[in-house]
N, CA, C and O atoms as a GROMACS GRO file, in nm:
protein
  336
    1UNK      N    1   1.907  -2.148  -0.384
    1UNK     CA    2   1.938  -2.029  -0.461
    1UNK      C    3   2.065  -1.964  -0.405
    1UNK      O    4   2.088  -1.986  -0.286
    2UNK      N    5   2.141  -1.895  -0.466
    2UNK     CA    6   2.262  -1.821  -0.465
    2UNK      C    7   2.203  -1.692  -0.348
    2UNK      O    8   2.110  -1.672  -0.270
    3UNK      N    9   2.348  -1.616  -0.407
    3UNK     CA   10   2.346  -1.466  -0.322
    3UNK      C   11   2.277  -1.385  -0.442
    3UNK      O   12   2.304  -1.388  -0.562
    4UNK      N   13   2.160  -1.296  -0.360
    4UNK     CA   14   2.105  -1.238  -0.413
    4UNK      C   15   2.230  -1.093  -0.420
    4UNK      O   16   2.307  -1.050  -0.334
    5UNK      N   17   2.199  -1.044  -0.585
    5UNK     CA   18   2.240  -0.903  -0.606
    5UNK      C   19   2.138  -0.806  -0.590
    5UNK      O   20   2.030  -0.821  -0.649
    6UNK      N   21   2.164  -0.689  -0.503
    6UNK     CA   22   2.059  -0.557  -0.485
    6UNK      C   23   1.992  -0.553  -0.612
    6UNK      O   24   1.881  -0.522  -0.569
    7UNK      N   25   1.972  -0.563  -0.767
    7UNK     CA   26   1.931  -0.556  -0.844
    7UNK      C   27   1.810  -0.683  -0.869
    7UNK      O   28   1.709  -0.654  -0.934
    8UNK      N   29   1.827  -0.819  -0.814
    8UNK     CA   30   1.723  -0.903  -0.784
    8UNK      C   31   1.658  -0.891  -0.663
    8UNK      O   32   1.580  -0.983  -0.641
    9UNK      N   33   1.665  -0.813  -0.587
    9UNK     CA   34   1.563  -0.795  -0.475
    9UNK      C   35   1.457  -0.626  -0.495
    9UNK      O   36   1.506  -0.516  -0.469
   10UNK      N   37   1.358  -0.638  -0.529
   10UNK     CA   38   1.239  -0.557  -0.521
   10UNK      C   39   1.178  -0.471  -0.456
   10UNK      O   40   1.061  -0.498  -0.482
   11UNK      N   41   1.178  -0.381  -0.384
   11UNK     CA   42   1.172  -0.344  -0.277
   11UNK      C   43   1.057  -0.298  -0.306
   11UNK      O   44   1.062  -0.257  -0.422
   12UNK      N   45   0.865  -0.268  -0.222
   12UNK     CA   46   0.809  -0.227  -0.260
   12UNK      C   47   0.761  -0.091  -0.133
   12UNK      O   48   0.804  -0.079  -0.019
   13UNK      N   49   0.699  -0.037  -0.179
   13UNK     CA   50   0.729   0.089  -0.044
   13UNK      C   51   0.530   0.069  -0.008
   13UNK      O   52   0.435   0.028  -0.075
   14UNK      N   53   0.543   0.116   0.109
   14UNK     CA   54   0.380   0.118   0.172
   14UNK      C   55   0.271   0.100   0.101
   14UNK      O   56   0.190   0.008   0.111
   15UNK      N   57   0.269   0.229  -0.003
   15UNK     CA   58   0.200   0.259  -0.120
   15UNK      C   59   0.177   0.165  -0.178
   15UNK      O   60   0.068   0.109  -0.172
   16UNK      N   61   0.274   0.126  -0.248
   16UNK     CA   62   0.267   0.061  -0.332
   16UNK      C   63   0.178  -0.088  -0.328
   16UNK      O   64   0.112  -0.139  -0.418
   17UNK      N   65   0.208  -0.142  -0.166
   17UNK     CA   66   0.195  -0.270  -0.192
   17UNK      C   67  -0.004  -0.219  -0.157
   17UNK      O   68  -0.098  -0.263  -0.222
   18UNK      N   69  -0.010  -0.138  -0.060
   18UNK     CA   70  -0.147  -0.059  -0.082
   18UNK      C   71  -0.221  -0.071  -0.171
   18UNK      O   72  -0.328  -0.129  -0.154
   19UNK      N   73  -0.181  -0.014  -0.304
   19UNK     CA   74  -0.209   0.039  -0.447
   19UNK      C   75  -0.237  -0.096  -0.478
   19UNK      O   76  -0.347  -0.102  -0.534
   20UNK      N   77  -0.189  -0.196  -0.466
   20UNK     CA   78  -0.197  -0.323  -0.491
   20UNK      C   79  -0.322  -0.375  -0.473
   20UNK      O   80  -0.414  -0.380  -0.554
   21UNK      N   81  -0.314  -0.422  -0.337
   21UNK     CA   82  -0.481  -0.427  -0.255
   21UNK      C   83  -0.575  -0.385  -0.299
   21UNK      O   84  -0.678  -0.444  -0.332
   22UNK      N   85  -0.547  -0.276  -0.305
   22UNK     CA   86  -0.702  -0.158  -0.328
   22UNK      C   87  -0.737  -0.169  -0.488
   22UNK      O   88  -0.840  -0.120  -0.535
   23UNK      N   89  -0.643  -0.236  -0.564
   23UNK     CA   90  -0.698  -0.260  -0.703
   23UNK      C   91  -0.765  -0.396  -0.710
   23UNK      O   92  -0.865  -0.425  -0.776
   24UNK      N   93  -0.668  -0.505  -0.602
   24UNK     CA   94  -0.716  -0.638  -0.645
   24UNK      C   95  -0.916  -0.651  -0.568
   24UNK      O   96  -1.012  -0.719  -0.605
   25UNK      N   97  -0.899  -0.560  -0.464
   25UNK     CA   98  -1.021  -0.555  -0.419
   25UNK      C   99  -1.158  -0.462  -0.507
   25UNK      O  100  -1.268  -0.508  -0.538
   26UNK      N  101  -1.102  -0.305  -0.536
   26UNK     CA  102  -1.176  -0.261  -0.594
   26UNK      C  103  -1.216  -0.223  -0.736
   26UNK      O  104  -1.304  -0.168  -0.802
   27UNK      N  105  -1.096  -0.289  -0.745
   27UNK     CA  106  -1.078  -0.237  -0.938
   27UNK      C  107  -1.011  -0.145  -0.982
   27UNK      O  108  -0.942  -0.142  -1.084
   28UNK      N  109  -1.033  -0.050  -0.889
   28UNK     CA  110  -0.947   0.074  -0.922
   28UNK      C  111  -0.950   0.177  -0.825
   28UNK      O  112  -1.053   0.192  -0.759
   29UNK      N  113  -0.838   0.261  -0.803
   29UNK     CA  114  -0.819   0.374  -0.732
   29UNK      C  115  -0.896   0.453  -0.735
   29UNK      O  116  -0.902   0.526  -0.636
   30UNK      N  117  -0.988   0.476  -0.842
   30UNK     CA  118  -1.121   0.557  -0.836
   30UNK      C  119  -1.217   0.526  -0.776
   30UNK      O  120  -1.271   0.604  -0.696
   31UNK      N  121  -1.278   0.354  -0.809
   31UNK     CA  122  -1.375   0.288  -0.734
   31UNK      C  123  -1.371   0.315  -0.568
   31UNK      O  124  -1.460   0.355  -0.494
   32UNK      N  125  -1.241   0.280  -0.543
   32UNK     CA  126  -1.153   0.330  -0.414
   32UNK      C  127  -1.233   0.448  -0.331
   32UNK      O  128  -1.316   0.454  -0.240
   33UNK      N  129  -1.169   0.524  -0.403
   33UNK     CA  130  -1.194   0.677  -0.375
   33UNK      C  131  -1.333   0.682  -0.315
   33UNK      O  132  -1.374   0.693  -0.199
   34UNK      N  133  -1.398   0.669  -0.448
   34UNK     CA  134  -1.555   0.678  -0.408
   34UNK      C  135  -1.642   0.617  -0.284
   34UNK      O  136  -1.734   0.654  -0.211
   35UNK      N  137  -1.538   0.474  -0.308
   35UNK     CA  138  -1.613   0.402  -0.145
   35UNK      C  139  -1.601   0.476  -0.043
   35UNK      O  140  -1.691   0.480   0.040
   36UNK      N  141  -1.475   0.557  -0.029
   36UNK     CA  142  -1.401   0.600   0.099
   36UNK      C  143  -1.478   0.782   0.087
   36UNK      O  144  -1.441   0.853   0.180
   37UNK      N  145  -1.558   0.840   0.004
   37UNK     CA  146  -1.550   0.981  -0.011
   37UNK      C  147  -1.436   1.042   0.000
   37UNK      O  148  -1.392   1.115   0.089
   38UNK      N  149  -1.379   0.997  -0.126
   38UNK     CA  150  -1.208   1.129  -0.136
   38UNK      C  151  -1.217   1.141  -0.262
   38UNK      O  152  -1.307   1.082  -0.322
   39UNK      N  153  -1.126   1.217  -0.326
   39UNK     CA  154  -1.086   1.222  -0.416
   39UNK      C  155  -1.019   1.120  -0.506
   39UNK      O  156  -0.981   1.028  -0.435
   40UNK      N  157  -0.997   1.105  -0.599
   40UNK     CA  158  -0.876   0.975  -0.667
   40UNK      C  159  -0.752   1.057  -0.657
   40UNK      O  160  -0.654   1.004  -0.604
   41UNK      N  161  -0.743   1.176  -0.700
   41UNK     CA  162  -0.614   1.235  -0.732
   41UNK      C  163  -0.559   1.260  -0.536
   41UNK      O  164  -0.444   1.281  -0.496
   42UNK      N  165  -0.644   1.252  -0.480
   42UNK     CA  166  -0.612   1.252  -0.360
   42UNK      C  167  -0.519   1.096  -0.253
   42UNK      O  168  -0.430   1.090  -0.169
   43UNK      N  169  -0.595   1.011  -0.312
   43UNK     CA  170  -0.556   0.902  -0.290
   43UNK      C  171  -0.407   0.859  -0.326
   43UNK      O  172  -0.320   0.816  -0.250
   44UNK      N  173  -0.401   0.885  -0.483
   44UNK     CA  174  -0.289   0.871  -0.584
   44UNK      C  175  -0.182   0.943  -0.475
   44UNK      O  176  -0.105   0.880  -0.402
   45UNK      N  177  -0.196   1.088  -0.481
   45UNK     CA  178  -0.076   1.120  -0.366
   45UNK      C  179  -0.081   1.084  -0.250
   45UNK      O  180   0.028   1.120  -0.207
   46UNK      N  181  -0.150   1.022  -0.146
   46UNK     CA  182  -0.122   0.965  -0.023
   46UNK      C  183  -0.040   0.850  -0.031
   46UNK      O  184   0.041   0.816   0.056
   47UNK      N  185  -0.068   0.770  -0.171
   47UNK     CA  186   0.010   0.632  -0.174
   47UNK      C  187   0.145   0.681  -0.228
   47UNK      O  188   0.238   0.612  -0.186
   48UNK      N  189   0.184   0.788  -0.316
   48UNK     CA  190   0.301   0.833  -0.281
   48UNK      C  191   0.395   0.841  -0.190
   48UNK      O  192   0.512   0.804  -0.196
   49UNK      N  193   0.320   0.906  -0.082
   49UNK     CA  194   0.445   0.953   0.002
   49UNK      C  195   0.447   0.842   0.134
   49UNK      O  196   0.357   0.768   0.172
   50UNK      N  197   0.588   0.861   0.190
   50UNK     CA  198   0.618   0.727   0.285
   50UNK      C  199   0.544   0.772   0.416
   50UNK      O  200   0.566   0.698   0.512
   51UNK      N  201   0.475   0.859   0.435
   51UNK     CA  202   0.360   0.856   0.532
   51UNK      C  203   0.237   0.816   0.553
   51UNK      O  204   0.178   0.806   0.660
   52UNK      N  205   0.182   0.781   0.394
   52UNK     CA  206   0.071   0.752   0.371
   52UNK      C  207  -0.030   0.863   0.339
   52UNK      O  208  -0.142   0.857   0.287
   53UNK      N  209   0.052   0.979   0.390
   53UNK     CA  210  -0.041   1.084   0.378
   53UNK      C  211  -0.138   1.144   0.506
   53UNK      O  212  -0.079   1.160   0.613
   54UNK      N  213  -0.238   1.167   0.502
   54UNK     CA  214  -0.356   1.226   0.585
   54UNK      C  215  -0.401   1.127   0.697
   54UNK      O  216  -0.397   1.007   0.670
   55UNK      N  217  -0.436   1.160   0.796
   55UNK     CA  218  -0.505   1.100   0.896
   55UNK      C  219  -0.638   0.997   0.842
   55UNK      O  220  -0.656   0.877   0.859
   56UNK      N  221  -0.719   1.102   0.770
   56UNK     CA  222  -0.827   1.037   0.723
   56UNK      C  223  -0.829   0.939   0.668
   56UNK      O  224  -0.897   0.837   0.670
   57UNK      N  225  -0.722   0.987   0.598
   57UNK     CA  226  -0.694   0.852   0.446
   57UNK      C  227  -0.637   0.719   0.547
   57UNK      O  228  -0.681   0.606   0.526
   58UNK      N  229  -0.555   0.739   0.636
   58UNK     CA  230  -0.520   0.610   0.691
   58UNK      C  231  -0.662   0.519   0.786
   58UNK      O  232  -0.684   0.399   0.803
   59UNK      N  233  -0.724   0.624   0.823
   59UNK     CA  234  -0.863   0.598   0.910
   59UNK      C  235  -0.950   0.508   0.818
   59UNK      O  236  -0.982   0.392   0.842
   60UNK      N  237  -0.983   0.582   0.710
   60UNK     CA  238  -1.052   0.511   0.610
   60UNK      C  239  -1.027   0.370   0.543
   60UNK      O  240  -1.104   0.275   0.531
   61UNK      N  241  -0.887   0.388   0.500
   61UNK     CA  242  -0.836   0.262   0.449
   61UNK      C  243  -0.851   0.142   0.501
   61UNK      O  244  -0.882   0.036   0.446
   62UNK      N  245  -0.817   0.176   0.670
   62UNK     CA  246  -0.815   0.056   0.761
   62UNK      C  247  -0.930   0.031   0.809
   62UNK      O  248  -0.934  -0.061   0.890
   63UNK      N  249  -1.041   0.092   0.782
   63UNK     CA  250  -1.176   0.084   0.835
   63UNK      C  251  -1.225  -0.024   0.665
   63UNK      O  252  -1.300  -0.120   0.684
   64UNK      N  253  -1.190  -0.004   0.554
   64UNK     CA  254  -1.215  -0.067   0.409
   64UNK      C  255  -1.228  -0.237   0.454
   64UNK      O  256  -1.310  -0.329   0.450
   65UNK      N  257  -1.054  -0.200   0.509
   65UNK     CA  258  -1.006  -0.329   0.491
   65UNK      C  259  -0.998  -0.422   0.666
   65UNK      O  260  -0.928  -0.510   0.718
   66UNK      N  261  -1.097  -0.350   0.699
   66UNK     CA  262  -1.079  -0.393   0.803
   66UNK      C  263  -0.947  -0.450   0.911
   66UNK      O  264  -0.964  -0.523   1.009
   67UNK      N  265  -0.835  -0.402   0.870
   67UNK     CA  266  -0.712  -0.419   0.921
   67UNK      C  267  -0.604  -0.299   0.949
   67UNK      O  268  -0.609  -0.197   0.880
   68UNK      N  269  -0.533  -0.309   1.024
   68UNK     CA  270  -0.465  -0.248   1.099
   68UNK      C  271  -0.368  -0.152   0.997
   68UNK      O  272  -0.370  -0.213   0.891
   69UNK      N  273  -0.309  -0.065   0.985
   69UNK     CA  274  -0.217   0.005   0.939
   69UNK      C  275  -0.092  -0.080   0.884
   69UNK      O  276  -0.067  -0.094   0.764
   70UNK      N  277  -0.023  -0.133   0.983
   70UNK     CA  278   0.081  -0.216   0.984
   70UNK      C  279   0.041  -0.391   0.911
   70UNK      O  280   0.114  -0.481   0.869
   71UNK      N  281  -0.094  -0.376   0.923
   71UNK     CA  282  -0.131  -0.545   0.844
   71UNK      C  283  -0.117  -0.511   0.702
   71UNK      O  284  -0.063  -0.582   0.617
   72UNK      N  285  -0.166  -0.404   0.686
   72UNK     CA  286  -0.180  -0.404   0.500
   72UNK      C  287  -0.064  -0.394   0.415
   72UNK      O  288  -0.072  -0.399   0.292
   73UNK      N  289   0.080  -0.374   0.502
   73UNK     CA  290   0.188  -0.370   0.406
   73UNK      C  291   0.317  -0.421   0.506
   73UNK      O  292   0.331  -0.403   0.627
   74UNK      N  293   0.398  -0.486   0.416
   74UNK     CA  294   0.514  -0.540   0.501
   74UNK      C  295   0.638  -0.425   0.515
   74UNK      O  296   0.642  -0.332   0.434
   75UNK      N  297   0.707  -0.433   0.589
   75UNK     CA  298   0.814  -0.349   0.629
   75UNK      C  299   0.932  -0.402   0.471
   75UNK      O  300   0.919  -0.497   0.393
   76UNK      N  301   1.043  -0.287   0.478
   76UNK     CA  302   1.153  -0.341   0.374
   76UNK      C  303   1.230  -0.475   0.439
   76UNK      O  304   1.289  -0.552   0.363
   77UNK      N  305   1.227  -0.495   0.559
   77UNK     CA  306   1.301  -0.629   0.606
   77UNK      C  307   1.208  -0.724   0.571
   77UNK      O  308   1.222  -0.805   0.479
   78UNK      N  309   1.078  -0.710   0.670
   78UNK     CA  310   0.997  -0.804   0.624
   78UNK      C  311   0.957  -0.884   0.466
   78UNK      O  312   0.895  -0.990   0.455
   79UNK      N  313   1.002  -0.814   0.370
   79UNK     CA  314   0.985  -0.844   0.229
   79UNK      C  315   1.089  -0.898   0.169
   79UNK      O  316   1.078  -0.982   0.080
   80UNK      N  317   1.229  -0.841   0.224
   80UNK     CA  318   1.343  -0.911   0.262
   80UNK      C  319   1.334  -1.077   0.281
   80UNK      O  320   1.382  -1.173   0.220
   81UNK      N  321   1.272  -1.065   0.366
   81UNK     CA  322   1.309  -1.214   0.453
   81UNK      C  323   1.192  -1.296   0.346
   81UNK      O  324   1.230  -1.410   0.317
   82UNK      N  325   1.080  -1.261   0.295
   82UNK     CA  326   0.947  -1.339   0.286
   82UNK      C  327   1.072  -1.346   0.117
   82UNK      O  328   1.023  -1.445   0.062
   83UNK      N  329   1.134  -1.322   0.067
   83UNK     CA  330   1.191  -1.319  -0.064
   83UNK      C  331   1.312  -1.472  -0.093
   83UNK      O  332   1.333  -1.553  -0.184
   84UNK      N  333   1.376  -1.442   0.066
   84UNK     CA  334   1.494  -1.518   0.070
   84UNK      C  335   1.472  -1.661   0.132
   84UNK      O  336   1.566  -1.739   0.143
   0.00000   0.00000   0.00000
């Protein structure tokens, strides 16, 4: 393959690839919710922002999925490289 243009590379942010997971596992951000006792609309904004949000919410998640903070989503290089 050629040189990639910034417009063919994807970038997905924490959340997102999160949001991902947590659907292919639970169905939905609500189902989610409920496993974890939160809110949905609560969830929805933690996967927003590039912190993840709340203590809890990161406690919980990684307790779901039994994996680490840093396992459940790749860095922007890392997605980089797994692309090229």
């Amino acid at each position: 393959m050629g040189k990639f243009k910034k417009s063919d590379i994807a970038i997905k942010t924490p959340g997102q690839q999160i949001r991902e997971k947590i659907i292919e596992k639970y169905g939905s951000i609500k189902n989610f919710a409920d496993a974890v006792g939160m809110y949905d609309s609560s969830v929805e904004q933690y996967l927003t922002t590039r912190s993840l949000g709340s203590t809890t919410f990161k406690i919980r998640l990684t307790n779901q999925f039994q994996k680490s903070l840093s396992e459940l989503f790749l860095t922007d290089e890392a997605q980089v490289r797994v692309m090229t």
